[in-house]
C-alpha positions in Angstrom: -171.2 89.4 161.3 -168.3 87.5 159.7 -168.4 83.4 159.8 -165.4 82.6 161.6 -164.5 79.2 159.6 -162.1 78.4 156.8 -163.3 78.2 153.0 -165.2 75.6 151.5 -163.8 74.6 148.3 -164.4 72.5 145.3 -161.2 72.2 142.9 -162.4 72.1 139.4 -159.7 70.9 137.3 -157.4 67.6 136.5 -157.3 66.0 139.8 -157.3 62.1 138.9 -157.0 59.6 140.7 -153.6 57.8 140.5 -154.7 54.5 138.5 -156.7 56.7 135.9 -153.1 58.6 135.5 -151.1 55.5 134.9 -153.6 54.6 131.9 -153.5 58.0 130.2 -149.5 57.9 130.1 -149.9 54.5 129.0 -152.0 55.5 125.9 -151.4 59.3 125.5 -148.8 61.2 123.7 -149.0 63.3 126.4 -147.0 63.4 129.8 -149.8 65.2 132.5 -147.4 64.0 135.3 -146.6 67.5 136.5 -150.0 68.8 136.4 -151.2 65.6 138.1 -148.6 66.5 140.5 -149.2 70.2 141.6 -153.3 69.6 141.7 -153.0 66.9 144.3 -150.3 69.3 145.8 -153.0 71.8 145.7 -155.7 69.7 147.7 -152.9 69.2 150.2 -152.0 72.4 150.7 -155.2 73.1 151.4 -156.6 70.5 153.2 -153.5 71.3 155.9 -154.9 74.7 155.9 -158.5 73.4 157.1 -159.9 74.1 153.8 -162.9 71.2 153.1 -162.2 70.3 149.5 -164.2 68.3 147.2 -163.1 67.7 143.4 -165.2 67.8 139.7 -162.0 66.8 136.9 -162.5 65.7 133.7 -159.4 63.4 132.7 -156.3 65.4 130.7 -155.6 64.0 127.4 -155.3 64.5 124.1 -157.1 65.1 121.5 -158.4 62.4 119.5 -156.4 60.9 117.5 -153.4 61.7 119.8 -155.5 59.8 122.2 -157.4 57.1 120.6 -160.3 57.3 123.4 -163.2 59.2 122.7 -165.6 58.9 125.2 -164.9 59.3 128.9 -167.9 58.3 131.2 -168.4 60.0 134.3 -168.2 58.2 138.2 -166.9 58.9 141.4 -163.6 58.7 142.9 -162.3 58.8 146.5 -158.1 59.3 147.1 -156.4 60.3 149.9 -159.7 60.7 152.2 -160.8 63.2 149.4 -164.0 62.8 147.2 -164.2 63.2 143.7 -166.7 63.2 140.2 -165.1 62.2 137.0 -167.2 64.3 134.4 -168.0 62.8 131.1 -166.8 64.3 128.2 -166.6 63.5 124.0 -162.7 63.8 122.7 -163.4 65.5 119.5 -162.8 68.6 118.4 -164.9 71.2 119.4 -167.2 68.5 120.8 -164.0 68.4 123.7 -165.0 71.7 125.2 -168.7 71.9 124.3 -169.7 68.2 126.0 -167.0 69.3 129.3 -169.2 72.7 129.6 -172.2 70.4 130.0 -171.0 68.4 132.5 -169.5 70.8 134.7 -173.0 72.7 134.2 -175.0 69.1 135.4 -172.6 68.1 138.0 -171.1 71.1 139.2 -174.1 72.7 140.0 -175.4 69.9 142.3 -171.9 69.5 143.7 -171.7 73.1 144.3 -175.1 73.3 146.2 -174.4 70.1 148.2 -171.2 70.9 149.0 -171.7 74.7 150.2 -169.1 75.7 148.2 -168.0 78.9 149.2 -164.8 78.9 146.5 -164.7 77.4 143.1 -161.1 77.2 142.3 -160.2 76.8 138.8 -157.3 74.4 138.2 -155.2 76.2 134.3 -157.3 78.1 131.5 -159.6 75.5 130.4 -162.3 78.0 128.9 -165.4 75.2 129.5 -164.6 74.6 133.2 -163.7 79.3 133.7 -167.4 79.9 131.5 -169.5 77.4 133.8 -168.1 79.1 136.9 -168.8 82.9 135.3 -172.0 81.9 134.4 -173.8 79.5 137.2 -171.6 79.2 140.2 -170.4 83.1 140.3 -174.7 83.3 140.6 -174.6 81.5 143.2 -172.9 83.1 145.4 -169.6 81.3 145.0 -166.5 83.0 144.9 -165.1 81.6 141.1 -160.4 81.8 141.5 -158.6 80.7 138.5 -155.3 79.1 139.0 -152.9 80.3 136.4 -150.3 78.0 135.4 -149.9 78.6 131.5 -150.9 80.9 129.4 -154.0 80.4 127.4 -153.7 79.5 123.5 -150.3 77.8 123.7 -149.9 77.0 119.6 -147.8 73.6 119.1 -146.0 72.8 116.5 -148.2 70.2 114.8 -151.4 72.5 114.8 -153.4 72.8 112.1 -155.2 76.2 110.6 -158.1 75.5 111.8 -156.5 74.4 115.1 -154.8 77.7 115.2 -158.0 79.8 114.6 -160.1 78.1 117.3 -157.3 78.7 119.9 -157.3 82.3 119.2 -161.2 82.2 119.7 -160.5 79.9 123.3 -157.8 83.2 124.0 -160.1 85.7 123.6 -163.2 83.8 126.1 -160.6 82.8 128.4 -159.3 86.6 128.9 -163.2 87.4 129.2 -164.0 85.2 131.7 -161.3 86.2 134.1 -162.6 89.4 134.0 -165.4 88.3 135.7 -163.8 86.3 138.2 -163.3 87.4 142.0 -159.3 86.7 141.9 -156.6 84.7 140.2 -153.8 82.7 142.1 -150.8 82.8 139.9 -147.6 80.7 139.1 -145.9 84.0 138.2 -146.5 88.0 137.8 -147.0 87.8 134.4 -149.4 85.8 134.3 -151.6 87.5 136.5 -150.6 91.1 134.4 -151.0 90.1 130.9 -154.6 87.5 131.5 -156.4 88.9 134.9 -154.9 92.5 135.0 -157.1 94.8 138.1 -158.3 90.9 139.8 -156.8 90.4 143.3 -153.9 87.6 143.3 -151.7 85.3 144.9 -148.6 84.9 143.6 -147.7 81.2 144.1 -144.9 79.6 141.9 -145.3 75.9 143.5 -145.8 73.5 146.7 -143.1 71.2 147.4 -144.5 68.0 147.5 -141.9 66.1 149.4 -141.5 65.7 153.2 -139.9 66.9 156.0 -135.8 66.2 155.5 -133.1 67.1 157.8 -129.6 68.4 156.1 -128.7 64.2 157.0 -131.4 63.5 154.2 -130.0 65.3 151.6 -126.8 64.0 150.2 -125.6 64.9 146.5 -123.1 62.7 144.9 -123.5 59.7 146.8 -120.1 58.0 146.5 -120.6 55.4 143.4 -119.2 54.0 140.2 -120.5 57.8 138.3 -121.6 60.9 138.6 -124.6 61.7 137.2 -126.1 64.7 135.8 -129.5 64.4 135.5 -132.6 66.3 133.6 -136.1 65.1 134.2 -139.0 66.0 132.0 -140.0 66.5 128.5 -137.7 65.6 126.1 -137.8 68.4 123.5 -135.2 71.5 121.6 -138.2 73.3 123.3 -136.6 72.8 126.9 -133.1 72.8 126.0 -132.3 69.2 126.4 -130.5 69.3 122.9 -128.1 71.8 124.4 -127.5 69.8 127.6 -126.9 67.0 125.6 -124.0 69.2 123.5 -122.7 70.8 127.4 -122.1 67.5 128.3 -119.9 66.2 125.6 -117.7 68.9 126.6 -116.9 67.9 130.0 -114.2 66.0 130.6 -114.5 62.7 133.3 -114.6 59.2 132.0 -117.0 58.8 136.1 -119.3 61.3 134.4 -122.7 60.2 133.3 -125.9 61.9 131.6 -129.1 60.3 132.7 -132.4 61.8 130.9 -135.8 60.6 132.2 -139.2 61.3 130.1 -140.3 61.5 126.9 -140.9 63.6 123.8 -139.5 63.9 120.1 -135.5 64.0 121.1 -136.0 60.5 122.2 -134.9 58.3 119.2 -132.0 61.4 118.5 -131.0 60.6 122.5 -130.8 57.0 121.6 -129.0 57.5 119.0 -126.0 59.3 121.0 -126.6 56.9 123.8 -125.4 54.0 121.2 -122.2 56.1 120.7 -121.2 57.6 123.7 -121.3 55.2 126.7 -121.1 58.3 129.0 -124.7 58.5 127.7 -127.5 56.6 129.4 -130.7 55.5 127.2 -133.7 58.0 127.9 -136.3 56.3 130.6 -139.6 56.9 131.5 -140.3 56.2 135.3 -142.8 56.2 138.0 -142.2 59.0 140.2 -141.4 57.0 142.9 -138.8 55.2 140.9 -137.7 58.8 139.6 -137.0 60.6 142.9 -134.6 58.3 144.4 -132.7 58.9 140.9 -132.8 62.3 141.6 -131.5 61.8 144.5 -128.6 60.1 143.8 -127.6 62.4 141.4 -124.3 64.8 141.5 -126.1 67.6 139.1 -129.6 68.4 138.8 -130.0 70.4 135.3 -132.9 72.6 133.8 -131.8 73.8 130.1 -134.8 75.4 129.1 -133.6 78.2 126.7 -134.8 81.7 128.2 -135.4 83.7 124.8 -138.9 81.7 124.0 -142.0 83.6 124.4 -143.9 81.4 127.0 -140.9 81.7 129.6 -141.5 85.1 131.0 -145.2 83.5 132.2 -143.3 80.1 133.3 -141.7 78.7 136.7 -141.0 75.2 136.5 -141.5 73.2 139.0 -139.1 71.0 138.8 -136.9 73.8 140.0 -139.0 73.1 143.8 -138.4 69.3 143.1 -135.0 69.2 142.3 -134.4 71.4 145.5 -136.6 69.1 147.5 -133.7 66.2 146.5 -131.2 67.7 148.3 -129.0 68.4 145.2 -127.3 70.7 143.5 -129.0 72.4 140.7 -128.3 74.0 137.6 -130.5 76.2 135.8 -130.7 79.2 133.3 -131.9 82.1 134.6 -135.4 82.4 133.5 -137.5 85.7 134.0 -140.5 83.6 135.9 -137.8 81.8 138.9 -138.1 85.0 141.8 -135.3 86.1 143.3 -135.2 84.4 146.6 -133.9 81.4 144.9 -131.0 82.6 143.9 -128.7 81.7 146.6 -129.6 77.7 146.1 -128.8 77.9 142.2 -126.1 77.6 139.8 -127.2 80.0 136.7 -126.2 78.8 133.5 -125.1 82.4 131.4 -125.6 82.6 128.9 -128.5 79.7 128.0 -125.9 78.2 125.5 -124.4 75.1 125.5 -121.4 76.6 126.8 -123.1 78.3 129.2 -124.3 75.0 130.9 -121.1 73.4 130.4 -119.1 76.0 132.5 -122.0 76.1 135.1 -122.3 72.4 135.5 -118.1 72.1 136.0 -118.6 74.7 138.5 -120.6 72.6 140.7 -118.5 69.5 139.9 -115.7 71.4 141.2 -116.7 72.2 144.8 -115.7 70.7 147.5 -117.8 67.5 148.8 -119.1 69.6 152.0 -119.7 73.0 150.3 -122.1 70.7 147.9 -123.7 69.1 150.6 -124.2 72.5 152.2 -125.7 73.7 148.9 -128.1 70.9 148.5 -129.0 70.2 151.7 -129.8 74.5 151.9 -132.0 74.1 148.9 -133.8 71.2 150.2 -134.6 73.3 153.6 -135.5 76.4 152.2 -138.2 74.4 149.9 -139.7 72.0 152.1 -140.2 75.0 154.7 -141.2 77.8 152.7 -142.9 76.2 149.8 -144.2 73.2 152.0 -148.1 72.4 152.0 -148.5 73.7 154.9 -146.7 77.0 154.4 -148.7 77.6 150.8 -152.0 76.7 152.0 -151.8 79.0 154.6 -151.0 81.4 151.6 -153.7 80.3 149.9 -156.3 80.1 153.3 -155.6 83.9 153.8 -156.2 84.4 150.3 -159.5 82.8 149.8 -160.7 83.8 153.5 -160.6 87.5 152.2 -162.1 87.2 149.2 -164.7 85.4 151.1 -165.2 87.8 154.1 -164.5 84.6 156.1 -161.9 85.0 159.0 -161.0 82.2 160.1 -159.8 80.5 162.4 -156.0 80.3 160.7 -153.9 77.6 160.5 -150.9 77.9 163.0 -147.5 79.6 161.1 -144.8 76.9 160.5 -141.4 78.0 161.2 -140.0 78.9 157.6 -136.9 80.1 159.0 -134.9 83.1 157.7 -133.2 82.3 154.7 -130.5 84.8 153.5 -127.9 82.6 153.5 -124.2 83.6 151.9 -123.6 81.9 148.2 -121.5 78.5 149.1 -119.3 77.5 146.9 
């Protein structure tokens, strides 16, 4: 007889607490805010959906000597009524993977058994935390979902050899162990082709993280000194912002302004034509709750990333949701991993060239004030209805429930409206 009651799940993963994420930007040379981001989004999906969640994460950093840390202790942690373990891990080399394995073996496996964990949903491709669920929770009964946002094995550019040859070994075990799992939820298609072909999956590019808005809340271009177009995230040739930065000096309007917020290598270069192009605002790094008012405020909302790399045919971005979710509107290239549904509520920069930014950019400029308030305010809805916590962790709910054999009792549908709008504009 089936147990009518939603999933038990423990989210195994990268969901710290805020404070602990303040100190690794601090000290890190990496920027975890998006994946910091989308796990809590996660939890909140689906706690909304009745889902009972508990958390095992192990803090994202670097790599010694990227990050100068090297050993994390474990402890608890308790945020937004949710409870948490911190599991201890050495950053070294090799020692990185090997000492998180242990932990999650340790602490998952009592967490598991207290819990009654009838999912254990596995936050990226970390081959440690996919192996300990293959190997003691999938024993146990426990239902072991891997949540694909990246491929596995991404090489960057300062990688060694030997770097190079032990990500090709953690390829081969991560494709291995998703073999074995029950199902993969999936930021695109390709992602659940190429890595977890024949496993059930969810395709689920994102959760919009903001609130409820009304088309009053959204309101691009406030009426100000400039108008700003605005890119937020990593600061690299990688994502393009090298050819937003050559768009830009093409468009003509002394009100016009270019306002870049993270951080990566192009930020001494954007300094550099900050100093001699006052159009050009010194790159920032804010809190996100100093950054989303910015984005806002803005006129243009920009995502450069060139579309001819390997990794984007397995990517969505999620600041593609985010920008939506500010009520703005947004220019993007057309890259293979946004679905179609979002066309209406984007510009498309094409080509991915510097000219093909420039020319979409000026064509949102020129609209009328109301048609781009209709197109922001659009965006925002469609988003924060159909990519709301609520709506995705019913997604998910359904998901996990059937994997389970558990069935139910279901959240109740919210309204996502029908959206099949005409293009404005």
């Amino acid at each position: 007889m089936a147990d009518h009651r939603s999933p038990r799940v423990t989210l195994l993963g990268f969901t710290v607490p805020d404070d602990l994420l303040a100190e690794i930007i601090a000290r890190d040379t990496i920027m975890p805010t998006q994946t910091h981001t989308f796990a809590w989004s996660l939890v909140r999906s689906l706690r909304a959906a009745d889902c009972p969640v508990h958390l095992l994460s192990a803090a994202p950093v670097s790599t010694w000597p990227s990050n100068r840390q090297i050993r994390f202790r474990p402890g608890r942690f308790r945020q937004d009524d949710v409870d948490g373990h911190l599991l201890a891990f050495v950053n070294l080399l090799g020692l990185k993977h090997l000492t998180r394995f242990v932990a999650a073996w340790r602490t998952g496996s009592r967490e598991l058994r207290g819990q009654r964990t009838d999912v254990l949903l596995v936050h990226g491709v970390h081959s440690p935390f996919l192996w300990f669920g293959v190997l003691r929770a999938r024993r146990r009964g426990v239902r072991v979902v891997p949540v694909l946002t990246d491929p596995p094995g991404v090489a960057l550019p300062t990688d060694g050899r030997v770097v190079r040859l032990l990500r090709g070994l953690d390829v081969a075990l991560v494709r291995a162990a998703l073999a074995r799992c029950s199902g993969v939820i999936a930021l695109t298609p390709a992602l659940a082709d190429d890595f977890a072909p024949g496993r059930p999956r969810l395709v689920l590019e994102g959760i919009c993280a903001a609130g409820p808005a009304t088309v009053d809340d959204a309101r691009p271009g406030a009426i100000g000194v400039t108008r700003d177009i605005v890119y937020a995230g990593g600061l690299s040739r990688a994502y393009g912002v090298d050819r937003l930065v050559e768009a830009f000096g093409e468009l003509p309007g002394d009100d016009l302004r270019l306002c870049v917020y993270g951080r990566g290598e192009l930020e001494g270069w954007l300094r550099e034509r900050a100093a001699t192009d006052r159009r050009i605002a010194p790159p920032q790094l804010l809190p996100r709750a100093e950054l989303l008012p910015r984005l806002s405020r803005a006129s243009v909302l920009v995502n450069p990333r060139p579309v001819d790399q390997d990794f984007v045919r397995w990517s969505f971005p999620s600041k593609i949701i985010e920008y939506l979710a500010a009520g703005v509107p947004v220019v993007s290239t057309r890259l293979p991993g946004i679905p179609a549904v979002y066309d209406p509520w984007l510009s498309f920069a094409e080509p991915d060239t510097a000219e093909g930014l420039r020319a979409a950019i000026a064509g949102v400029l020129r609209l009328p004030p109301h048609a781009a308030r209709e197109l922001g305010a659009g965006g925002a809805r469609f988003v924060r209805e159909t990519r709301s916590p609520a709506a995705q962790g019913r997604r998910m709910h359904d998901f996990l429930a059937d994997l389970t054999g558990l069935t139910g009792p279901r959240p109740a549908p919210a309204d996502a409206g029908a959206f099949a709008p005409d293009r404005v504009g």
